[in-house]
N, C-alpha and C positions, 0 to 999 in steps of 0.2 A: 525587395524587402529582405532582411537580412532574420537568416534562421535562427531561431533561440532555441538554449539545451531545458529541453522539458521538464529534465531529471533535478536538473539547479533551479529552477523555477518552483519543483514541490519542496528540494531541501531547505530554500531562503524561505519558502510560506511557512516551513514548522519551524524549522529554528527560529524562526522569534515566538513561537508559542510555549516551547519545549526549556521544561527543567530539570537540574537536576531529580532524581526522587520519580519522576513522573514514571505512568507507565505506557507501551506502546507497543503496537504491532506491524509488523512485517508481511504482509498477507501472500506476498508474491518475493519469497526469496532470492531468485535468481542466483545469481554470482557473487550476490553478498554487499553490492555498494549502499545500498541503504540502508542493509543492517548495520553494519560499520557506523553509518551514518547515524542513525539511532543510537546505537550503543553511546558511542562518544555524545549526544544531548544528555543522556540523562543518567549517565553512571554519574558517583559512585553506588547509590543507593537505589537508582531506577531499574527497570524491569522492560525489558524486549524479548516477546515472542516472536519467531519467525517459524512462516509456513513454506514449505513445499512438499510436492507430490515424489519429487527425482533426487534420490541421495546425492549422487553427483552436487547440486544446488545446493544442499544442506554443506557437504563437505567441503565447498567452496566457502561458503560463510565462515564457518568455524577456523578454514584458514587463515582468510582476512585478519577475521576477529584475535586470533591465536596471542597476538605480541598484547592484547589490553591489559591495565592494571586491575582491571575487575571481571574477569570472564565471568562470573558469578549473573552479573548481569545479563545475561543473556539464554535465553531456552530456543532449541531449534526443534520442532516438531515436524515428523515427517508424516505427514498428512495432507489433506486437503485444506484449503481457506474457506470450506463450507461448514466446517468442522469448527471451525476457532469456538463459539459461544459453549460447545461442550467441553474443549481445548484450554480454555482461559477459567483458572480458577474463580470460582465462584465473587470473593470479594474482591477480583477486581472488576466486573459487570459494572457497569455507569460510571466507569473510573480510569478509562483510556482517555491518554489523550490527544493521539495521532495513531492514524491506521494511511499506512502507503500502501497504494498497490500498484504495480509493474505489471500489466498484462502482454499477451503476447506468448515468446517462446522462451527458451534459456540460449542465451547470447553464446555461440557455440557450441549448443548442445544439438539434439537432435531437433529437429524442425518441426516433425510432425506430431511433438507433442507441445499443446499449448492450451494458455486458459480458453474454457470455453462458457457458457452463460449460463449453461444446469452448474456448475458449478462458484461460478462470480457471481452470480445475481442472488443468489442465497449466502455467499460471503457478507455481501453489501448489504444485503437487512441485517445480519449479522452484528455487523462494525460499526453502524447506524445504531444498534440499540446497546452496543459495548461502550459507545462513545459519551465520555463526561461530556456536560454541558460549555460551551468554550472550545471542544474538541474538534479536530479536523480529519478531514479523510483527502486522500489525494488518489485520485486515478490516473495513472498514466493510459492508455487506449491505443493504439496503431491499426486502423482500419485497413493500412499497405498490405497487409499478408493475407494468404488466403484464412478463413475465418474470421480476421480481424474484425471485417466490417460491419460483420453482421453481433459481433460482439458489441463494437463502440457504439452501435446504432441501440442495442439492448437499454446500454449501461447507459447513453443519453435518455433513454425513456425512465429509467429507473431515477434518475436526477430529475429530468420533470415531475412526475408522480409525486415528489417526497413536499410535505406540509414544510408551503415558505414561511408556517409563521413557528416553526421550529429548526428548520434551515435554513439555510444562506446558500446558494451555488453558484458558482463560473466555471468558464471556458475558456481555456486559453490555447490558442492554435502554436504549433512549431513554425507554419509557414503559411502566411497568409490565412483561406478557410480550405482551401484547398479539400476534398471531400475525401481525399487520401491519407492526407499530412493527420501526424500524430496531434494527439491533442492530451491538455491536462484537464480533469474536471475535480471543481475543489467541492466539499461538501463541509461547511462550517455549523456545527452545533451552536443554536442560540444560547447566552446565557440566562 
C-alpha cells in the first residue's frame, strides 16, 4: 500500500471549506506550513491565530509568513493551545472555522519537547466549542515517538466521547492501520 502525506490530506479537507474573511486556528504551530497554509485560504480579510509553546516555532512561522500581502492577517501567540478559548477574542467564540493540529514535536527542534494530553485534550474541548457549526477540526497524531502513543490513544478517546449527533469524525491512516503509523482524525461540526 502506498503511503499518503497526512499533512495534504487535512490541507485538501479545509481548503474546500475555507474563505476568504473566515477565521481559524493553528493550534500546533510548528515550523509554520500550515500557517502559511491558513493565512493564504482566508486573507485578505480572514484572521489566523497560531499557537506555540517554543519561540523558535513562532519565529519560523512569521518567517514563512514574512513575503504575504496581508500579514495583518495573522496573530502568533506564544502560549499554549490550552489557552486559545482565553486567547481568541471573545466575538470570535462559535465563529472558527478550522482548527489544525500537528501533534508531536517541532521538526528539528528539540525532541524532548512535545504535545502532551494535559495540555491537547483541553485544547480539543476548546476548538470543539470555538468551532462554527460547518467547522472542522483536523489532528494530525504520531503514536511512532515515545509519548505519542499514549497521546493518540487519548485523542481517539476524546473523538469517540464527542455527541455524533453534533459531530461527524474519521480516521485516516498514513499506512495501512498499522498501530504506529500516523494518523489524521477529522472532527466536523454539524450544521
Amino acid at each position: 500500500m502506498k503511503r499518503i502525506s497526512l499533512v495534504k490530506e487535512a490541507h485538501n479537507l479545509i481548503k474546500d471549506r475555507l474563505h476568504p474573511g473566515d477565521i481559524v486556528i493553528d493550534a500546533t504551530v510548528g515550523n509554520g506550513h500550515d500557517t502559511l497554509f491558513l493565512v493564504e485560504q482566508v486573507m485578505p480579510a480572514g484572521k489566523v491565530y497560531g499557537f506555540d509553546i517554543q519561540q523558535a516555532a513562532l519565529d519560523s512561522a512569521r518567517s514563512k509568513c514574512g513575503q504575504l500581502s496581508h500579514p495583518e492577517c495573522l496573530t502568533l501567540i506564544h502560549a499554549s493551545h490550552a489557552l486559545m478559548a482565553e486567547k481568541i477574542p471573545d466575538e470570535h467564540h462559535s465563529k472558527i472555522s478550522a482548527v489544525m493540529f500537528n501533534l508531536g514535536y517541532l521538526p528539528g527542534g528539540d525532541k524532548s519537547i512535545i504535545t502532551r494530553t494535559d495540555s491537547t485534550l483541553p485544547a480539543l474541548n476548546s476548538a470543539s466549542q470555538l468551532l462554527a457549526a460547518g467547522g472542522v477540526i483536523t489532528i494530525l497524531a504520531y503514536p511512532g515517538h515515545v509519548g505519542g502513543d499514549r497521546e493518540t490513544d487519548q485523542v481517539k478517546h476524546w473523538c469517540d466521547q464527542l455527541d455524533a449527533k453534533q459531530f461527524r469524525v474519521s480516521t485516516i491512516y498514513s499506512l495501512e492501520h498499522k498501530d504506529s503509523a500516523p494518523r489524521l482524525f477529522t472532527v466536523s461540526k454539524m450544521r
